[in-house]
TORDREN-251765 format. One record per residue (C-alpha): residue in three letters; x, y, z. Coordinates in pm, whole numbers, plus 50000, padded with zeros to 5 digits. Each point is the difference from the previous one (the first is absolute). Layout:
TORDREN-251765
<fivex><code>Ala</code><x>X</x><y>Y</y><z>Z</z></fivex>
...
//
This chain:
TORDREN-251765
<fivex><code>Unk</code><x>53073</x><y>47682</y><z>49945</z></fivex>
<fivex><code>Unk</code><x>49673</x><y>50185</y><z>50142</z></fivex>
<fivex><code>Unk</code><x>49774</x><y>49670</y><z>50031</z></fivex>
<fivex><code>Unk</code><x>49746</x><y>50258</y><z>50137</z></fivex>
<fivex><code>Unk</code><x>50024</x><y>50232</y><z>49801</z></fivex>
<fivex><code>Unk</code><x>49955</x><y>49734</y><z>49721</z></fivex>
<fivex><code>Unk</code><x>49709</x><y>49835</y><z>50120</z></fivex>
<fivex><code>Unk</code><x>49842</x><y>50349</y><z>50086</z></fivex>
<fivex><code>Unk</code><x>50026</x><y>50114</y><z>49664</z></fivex>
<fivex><code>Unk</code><x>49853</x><y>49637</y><z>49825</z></fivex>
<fivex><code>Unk</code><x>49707</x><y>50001</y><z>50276</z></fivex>
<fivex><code>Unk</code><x>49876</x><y>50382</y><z>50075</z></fivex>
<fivex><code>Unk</code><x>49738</x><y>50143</y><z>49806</z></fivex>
<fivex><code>Unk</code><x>49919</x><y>50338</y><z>50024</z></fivex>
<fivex><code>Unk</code><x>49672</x><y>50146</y><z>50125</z></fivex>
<fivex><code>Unk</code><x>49830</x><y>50199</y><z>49780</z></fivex>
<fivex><code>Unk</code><x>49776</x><y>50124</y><z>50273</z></fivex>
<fivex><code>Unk</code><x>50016</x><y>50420</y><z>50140</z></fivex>
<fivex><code>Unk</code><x>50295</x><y>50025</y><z>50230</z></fivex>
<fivex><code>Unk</code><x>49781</x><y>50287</y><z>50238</z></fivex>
<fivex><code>Unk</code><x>49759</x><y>49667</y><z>50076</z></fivex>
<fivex><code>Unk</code><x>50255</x><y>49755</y><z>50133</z></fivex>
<fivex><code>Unk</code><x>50219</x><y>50295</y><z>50184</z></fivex>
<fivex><code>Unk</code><x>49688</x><y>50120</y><z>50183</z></fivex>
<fivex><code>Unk</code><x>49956</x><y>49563</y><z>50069</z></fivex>
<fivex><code>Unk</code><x>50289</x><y>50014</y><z>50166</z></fivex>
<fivex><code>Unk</code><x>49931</x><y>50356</y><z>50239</z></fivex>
<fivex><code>Unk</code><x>49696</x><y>49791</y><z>50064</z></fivex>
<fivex><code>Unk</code><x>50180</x><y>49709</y><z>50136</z></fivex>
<fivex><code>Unk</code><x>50291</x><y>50257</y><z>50160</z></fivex>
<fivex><code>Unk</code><x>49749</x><y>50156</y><z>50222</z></fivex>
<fivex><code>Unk</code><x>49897</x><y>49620</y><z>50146</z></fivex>
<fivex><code>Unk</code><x>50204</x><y>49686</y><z>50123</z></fivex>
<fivex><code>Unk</code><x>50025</x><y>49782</y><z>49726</z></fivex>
<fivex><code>Unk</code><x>49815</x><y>49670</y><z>50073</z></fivex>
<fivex><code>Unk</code><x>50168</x><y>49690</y><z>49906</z></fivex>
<fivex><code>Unk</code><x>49864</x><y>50009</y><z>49659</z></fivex>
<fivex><code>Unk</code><x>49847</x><y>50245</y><z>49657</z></fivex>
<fivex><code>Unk</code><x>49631</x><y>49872</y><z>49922</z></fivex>
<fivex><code>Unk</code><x>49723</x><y>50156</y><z>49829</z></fivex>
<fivex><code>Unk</code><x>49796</x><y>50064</y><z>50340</z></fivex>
<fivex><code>Unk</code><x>50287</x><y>50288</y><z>50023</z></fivex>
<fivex><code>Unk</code><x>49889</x><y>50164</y><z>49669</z></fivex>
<fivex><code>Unk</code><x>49619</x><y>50019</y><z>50051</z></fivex>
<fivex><code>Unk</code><x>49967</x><y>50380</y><z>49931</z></fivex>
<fivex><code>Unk</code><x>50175</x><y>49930</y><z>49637</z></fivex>
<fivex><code>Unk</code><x>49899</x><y>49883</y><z>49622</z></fivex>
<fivex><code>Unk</code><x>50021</x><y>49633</y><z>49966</z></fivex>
<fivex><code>Unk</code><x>50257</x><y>50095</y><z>49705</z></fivex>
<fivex><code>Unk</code><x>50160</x><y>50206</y><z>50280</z></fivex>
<fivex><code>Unk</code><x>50032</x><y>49675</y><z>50216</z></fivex>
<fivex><code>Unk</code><x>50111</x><y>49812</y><z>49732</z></fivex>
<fivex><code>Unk</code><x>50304</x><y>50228</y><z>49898</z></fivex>
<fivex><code>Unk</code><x>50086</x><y>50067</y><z>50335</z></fivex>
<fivex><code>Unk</code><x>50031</x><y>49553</y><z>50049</z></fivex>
<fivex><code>Unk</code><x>50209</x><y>50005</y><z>49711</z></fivex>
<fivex><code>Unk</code><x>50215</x><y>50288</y><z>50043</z></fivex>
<fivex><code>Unk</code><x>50092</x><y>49922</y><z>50377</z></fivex>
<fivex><code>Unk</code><x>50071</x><y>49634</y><z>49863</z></fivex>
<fivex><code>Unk</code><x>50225</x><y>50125</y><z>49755</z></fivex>
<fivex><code>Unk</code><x>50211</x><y>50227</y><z>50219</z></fivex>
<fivex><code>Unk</code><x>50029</x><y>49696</y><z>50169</z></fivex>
<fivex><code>Unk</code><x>49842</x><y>50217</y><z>50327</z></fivex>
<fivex><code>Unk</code><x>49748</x><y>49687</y><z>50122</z></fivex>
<fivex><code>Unk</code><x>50029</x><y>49641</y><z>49915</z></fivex>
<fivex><code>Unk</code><x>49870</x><y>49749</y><z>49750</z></fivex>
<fivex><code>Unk</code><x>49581</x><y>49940</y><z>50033</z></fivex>
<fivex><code>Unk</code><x>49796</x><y>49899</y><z>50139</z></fivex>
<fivex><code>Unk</code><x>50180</x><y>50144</y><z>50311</z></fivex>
<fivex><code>Unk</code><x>50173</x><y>50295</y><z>49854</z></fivex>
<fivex><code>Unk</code><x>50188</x><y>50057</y><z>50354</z></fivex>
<fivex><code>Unk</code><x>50158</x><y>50317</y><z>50054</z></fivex>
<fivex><code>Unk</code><x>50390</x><y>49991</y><z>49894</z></fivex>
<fivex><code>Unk</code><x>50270</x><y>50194</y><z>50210</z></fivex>
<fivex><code>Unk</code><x>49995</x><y>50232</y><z>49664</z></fivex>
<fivex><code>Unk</code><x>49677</x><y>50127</y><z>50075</z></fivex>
<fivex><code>Unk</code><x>50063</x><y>50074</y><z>50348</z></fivex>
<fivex><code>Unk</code><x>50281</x><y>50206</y><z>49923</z></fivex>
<fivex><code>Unk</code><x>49794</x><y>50141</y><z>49739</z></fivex>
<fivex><code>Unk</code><x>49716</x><y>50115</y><z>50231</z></fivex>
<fivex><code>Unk</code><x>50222</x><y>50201</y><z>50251</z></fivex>
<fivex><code>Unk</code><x>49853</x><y>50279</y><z>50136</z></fivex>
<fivex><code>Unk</code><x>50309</x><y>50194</y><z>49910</z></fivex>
<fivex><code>Unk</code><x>49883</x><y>50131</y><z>49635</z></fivex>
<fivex><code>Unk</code><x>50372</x><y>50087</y><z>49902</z></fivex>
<fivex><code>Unk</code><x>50120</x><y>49616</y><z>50118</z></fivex>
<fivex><code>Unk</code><x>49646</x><y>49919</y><z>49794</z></fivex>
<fivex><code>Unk</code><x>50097</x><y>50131</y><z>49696</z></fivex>
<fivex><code>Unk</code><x>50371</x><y>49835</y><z>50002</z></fivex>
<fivex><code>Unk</code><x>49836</x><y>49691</y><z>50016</z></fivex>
<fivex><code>Unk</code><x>49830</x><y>50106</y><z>49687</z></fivex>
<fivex><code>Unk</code><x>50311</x><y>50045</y><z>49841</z></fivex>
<fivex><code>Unk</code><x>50155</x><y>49673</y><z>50107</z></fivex>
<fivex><code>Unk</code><x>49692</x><y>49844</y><z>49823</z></fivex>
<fivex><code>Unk</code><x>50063</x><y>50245</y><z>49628</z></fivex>
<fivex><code>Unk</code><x>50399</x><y>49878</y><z>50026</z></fivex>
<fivex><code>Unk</code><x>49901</x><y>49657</y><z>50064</z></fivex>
<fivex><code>Unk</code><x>49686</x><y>49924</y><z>49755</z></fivex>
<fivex><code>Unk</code><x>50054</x><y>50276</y><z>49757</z></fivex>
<fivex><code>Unk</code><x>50395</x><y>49960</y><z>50008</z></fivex>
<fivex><code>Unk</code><x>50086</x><y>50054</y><z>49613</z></fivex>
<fivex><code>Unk</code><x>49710</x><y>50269</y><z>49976</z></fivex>
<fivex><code>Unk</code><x>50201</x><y>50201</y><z>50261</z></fivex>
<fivex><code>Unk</code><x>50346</x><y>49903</y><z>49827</z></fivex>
<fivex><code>Unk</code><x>49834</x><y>50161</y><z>49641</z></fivex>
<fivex><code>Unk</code><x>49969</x><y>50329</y><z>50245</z></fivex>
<fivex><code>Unk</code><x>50320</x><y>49984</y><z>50120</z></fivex>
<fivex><code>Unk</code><x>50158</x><y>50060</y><z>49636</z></fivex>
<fivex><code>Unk</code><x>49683</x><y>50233</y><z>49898</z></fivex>
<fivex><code>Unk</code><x>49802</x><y>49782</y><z>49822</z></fivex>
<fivex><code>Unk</code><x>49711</x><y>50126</y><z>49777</z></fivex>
<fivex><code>Unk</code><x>49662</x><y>49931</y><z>50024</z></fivex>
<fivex><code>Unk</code><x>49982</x><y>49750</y><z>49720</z></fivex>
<fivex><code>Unk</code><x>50262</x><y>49804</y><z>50157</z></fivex>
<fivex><code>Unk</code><x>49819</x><y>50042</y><z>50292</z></fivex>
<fivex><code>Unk</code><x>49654</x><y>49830</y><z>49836</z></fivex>
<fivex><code>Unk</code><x>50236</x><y>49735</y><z>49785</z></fivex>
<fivex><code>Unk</code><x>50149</x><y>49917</y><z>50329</z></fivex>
<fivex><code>Unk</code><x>49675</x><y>49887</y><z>50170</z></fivex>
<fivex><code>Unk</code><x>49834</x><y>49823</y><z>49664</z></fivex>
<fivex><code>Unk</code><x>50323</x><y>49799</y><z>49931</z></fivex>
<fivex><code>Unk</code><x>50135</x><y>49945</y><z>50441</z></fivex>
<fivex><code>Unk</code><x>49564</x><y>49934</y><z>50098</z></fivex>
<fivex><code>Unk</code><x>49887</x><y>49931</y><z>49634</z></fivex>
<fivex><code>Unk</code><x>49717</x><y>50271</y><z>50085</z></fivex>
<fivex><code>Unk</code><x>49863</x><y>50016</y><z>49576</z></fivex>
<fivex><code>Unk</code><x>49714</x><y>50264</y><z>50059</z></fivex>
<fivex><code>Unk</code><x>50090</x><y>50347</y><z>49985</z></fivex>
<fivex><code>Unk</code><x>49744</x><y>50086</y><z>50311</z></fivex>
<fivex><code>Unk</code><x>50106</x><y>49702</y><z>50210</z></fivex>
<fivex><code>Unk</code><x>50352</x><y>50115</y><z>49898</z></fivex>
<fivex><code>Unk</code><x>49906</x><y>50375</y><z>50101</z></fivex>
<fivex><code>Unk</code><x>49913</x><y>49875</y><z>50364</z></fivex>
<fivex><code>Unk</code><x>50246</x><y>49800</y><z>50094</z></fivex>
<fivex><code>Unk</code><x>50243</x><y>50275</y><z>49891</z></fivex>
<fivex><code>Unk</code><x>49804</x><y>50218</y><z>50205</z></fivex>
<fivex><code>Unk</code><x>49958</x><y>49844</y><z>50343</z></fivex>
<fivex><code>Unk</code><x>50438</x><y>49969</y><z>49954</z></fivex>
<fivex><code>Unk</code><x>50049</x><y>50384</y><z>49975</z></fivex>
<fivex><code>Unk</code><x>49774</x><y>50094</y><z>50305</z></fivex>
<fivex><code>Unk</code><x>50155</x><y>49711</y><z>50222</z></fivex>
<fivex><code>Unk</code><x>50349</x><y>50120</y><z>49858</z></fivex>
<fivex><code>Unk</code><x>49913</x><y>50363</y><z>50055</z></fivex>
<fivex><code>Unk</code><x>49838</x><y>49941</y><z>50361</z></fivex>
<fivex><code>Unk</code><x>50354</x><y>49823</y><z>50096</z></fivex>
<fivex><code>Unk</code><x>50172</x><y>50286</y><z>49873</z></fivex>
<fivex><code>Unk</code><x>50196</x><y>49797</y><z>49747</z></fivex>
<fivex><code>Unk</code><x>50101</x><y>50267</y><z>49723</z></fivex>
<fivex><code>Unk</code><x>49907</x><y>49858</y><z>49666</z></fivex>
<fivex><code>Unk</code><x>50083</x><y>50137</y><z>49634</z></fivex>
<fivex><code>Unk</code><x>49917</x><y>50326</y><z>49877</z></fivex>
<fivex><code>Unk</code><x>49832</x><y>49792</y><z>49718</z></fivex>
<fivex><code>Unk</code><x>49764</x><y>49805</y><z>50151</z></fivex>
<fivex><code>Unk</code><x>49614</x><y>50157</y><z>50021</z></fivex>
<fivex><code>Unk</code><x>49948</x><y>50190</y><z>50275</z></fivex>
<fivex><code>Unk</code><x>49740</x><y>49933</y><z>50283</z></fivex>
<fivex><code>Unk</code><x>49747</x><y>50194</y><z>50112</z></fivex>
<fivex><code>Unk</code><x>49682</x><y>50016</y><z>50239</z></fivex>
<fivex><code>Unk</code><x>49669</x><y>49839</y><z>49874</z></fivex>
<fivex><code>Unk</code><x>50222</x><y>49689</y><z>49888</z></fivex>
<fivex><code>Unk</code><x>50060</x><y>49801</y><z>50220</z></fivex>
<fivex><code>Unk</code><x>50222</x><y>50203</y><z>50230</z></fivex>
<fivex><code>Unk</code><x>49970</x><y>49939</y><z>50368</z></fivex>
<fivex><code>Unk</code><x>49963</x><y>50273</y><z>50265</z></fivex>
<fivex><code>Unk</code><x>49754</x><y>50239</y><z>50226</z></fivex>
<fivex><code>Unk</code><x>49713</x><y>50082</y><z>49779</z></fivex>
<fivex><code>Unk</code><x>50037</x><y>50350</y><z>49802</z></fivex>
<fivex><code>Unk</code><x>49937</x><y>50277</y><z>50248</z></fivex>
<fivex><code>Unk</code><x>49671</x><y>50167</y><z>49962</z></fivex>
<fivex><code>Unk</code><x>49951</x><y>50329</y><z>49785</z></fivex>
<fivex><code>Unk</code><x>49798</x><y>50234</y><z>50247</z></fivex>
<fivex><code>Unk</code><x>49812</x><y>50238</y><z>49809</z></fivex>
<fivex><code>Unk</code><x>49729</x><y>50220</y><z>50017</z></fivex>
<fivex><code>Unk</code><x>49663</x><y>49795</y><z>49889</z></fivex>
<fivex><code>Unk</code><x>49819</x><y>50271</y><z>49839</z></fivex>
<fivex><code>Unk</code><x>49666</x><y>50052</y><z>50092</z></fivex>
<fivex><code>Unk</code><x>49733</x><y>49757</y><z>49939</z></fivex>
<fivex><code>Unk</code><x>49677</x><y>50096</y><z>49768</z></fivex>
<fivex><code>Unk</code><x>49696</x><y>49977</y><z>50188</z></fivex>
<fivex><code>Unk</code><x>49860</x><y>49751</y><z>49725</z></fivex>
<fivex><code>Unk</code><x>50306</x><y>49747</y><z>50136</z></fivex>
<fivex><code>Unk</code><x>50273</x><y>50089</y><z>49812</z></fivex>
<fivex><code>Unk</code><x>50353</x><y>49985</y><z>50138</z></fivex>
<fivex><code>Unk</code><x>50355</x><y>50149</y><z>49904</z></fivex>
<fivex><code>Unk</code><x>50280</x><y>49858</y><z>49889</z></fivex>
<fivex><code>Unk</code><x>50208</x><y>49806</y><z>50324</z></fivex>
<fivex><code>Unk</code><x>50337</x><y>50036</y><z>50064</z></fivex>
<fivex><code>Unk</code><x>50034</x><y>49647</y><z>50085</z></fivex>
<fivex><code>Unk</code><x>50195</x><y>49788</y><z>49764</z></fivex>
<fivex><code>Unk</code><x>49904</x><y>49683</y><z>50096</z></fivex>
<fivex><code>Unk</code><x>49627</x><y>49990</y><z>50078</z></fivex>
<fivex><code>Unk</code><x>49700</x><y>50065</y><z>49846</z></fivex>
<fivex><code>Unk</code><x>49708</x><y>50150</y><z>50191</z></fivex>
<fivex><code>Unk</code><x>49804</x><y>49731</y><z>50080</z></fivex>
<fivex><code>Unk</code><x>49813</x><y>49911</y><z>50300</z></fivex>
<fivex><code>Unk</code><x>49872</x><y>49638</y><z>50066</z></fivex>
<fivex><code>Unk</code><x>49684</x><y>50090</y><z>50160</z></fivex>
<fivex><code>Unk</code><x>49928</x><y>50246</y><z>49684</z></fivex>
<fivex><code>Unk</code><x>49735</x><y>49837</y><z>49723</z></fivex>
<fivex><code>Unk</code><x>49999</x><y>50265</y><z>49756</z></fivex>
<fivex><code>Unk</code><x>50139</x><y>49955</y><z>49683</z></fivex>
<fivex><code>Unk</code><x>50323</x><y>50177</y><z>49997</z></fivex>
<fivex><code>Unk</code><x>50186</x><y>50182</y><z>49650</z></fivex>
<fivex><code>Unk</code><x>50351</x><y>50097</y><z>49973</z></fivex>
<fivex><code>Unk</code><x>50257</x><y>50060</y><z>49789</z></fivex>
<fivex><code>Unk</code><x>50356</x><y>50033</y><z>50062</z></fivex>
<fivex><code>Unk</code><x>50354</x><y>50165</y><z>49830</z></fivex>
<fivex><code>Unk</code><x>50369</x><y>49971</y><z>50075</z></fivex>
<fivex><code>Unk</code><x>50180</x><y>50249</y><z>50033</z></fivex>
<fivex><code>Unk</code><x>50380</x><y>50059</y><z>49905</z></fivex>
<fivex><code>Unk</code><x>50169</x><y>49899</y><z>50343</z></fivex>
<fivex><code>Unk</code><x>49816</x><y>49685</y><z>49991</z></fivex>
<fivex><code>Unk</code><x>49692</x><y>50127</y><z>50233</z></fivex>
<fivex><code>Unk</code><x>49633</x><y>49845</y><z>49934</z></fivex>
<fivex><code>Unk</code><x>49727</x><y>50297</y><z>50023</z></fivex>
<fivex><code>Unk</code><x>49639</x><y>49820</y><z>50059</z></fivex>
<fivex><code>Unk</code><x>49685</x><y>50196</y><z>49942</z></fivex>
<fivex><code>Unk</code><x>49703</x><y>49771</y><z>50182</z></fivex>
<fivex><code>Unk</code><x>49628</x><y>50073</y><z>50005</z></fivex>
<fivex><code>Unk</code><x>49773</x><y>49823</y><z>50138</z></fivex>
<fivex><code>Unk</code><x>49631</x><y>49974</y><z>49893</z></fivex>
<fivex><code>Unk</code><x>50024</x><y>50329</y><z>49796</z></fivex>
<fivex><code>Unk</code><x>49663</x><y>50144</y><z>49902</z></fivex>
<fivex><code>Unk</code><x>50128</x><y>50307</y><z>49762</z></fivex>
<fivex><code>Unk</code><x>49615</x><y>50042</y><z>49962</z></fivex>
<fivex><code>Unk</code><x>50015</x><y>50169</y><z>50309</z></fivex>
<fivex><code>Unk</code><x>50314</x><y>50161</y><z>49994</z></fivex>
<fivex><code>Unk</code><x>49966</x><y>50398</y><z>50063</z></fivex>
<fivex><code>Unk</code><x>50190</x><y>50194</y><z>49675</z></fivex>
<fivex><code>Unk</code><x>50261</x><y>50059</y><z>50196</z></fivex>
<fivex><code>Unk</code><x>50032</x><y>49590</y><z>50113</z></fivex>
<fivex><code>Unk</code><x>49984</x><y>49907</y><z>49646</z></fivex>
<fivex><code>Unk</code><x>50272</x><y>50231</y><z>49906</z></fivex>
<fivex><code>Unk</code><x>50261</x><y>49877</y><z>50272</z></fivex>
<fivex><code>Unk</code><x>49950</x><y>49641</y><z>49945</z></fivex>
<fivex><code>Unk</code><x>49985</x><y>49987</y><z>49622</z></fivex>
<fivex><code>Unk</code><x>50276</x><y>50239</y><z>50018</z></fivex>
<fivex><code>Unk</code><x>50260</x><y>49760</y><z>50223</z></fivex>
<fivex><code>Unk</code><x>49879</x><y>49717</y><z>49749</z></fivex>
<fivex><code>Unk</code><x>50104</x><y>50187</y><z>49724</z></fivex>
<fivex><code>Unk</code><x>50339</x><y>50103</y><z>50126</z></fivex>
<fivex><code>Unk</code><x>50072</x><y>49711</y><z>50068</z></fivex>
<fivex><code>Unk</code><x>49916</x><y>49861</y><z>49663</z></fivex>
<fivex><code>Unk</code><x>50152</x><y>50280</y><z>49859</z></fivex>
<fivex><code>Unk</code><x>50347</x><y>49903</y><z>50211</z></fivex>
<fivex><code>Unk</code><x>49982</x><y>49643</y><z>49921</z></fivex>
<fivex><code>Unk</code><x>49949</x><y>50076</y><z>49602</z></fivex>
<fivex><code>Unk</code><x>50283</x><y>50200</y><z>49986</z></fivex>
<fivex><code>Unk</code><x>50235</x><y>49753</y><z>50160</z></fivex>
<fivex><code>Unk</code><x>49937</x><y>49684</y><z>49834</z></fivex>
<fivex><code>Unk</code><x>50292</x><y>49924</y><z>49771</z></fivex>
<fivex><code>Unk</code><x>49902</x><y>49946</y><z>49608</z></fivex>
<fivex><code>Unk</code><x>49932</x><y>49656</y><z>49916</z></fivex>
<fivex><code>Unk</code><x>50264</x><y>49697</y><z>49990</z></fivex>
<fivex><code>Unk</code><x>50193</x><y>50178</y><z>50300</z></fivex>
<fivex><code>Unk</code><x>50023</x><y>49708</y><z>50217</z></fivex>
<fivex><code>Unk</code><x>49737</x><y>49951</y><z>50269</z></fivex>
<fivex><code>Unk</code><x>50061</x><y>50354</y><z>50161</z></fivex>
<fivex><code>Unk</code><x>49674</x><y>50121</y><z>49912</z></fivex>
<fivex><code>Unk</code><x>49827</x><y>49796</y><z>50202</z></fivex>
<fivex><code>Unk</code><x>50177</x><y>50170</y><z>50313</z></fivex>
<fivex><code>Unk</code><x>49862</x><y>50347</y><z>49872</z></fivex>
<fivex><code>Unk</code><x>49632</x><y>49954</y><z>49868</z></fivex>
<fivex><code>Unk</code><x>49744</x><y>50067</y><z>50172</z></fivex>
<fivex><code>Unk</code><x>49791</x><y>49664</y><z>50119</z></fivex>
<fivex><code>Unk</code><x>49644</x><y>50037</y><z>50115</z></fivex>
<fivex><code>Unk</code><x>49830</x><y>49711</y><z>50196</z></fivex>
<fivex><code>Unk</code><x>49633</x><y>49954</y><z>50119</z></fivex>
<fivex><code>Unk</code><x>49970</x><y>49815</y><z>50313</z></fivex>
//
């Protein structure tokens, strides 16, 4: 009998916590030598809920050792190779070992459902978002290790929780700025416009497009007052394309929450 096994499975609870934020921990800690022990003087530059998910989570990998020490484990040092391709087998020695019957449900193409039943009944998770978590941080590790899973369970994708380089960039050509202050739409994805040393109030207003890409429209400190004709014409006119887009892609009511990915959202700052 797997006494291991066993005790993993009666004494690991699963992190609910975005997989992208302890993967990019541990590049963090791969790019230094680890010191003899995980504190929260490491974790300065992150949320306090950040520090406390990333305490838990290495605790319950078993990757450091019980407080108020928390010393680094051998697990974590292999974990924390510079080699990314040894770094993400050691991921997958940590999905076969914690989530071992989640990854035998894959194995003989499990569904979603039994997917979600799996982790309410094996980490008596109750709540459906708590639920929806913890089932997501297992596909990304699983996926990162390159451990094929079933056909059925949800797929993955960017934006939650999935680790990795930052989306590339969108270059595009800013169009030309009014002379009353207003800008073009930006290419960038990521970003808004925004400048720290700028005190103006700032407008903008934003649509998704079908691929997934963010088009932001920022001005800042508009006066349309003094706006020439032709001014007021291109700005109002990007606005209300924009609009316009966003209006006609929004799903009809009671379709889930994928109209908030298409409306158009306008902030004052």
């Amino acid at each position: 009998m797997d006494t291991q096994g066993t005790q993993d499975e009666t004494t690991f609870k699963p992190t609910t916590m975005a997989f992208a934020t302890f993967w990019n921990f541990i590049d963090e800690l791969a790019s230094h030598p680890l010191p003899p022990q995980i504190d929260r003087s490491m974790m300065r530059s992150k949320s306090g809920t950040d520090q406390r998910n990333l305490i838990t989570v290495l605790s319950s990998f078993e990757l450091v050792g019980p407080p108020p020490q928390r010393r680094v484990e051998p697990a974590l040092r292999a974990l924390t190779t510079t080699d990314k391709e040894e770094r993400k087998a050691e991921v997958g020695k940590l999905v076969r070992r914690f989530y071992s019957e989640a990854v035998e449900l894959s194995e003989t193409g499990g569904t979603e459902q039994q997917l979600n039943d799996l982790f309410k009944d094996q980490f008596d998770l109750d709540t459906t978002d708590t639920r929806r978590k913890a089932v997501t941080f297992f596909l990304h590790a699983a996926r990162t290790a390159g451990i094929p899973l079933s056909p059925y369970f949800p797929a993955t994708r960017s934006g939650s929780g999935a680790p990795g380089a930052p989306r590339a960039r969108r270059s595009g050509k800013r169009k030309p700025a009014a002379d009353g202050g207003a800008s073009g739409a930006n290419g960038d994805t990521r970003s808004q416009d925004a400048s720290p040393t700028q005190e103006a109030a700032s407008y903008s207003t934003e649509v998704t497009i079908g691929d997934g890409t963010i088009l932001i429209l920022t001005a800042k400190n508009p006066n349309p007052f003094e706006f020439s004709k032709s001014d007021r014409d291109f700005f109002f006119g990007l606005v209300d394309r924009m609009k316009a887009y966003a209006a006609a892609q929004t799903p009809p009511a009671g379709n889930g929450g994928a109209a908030d990915n298409s409306a158009t959202e306008e902030r004052v700052s």
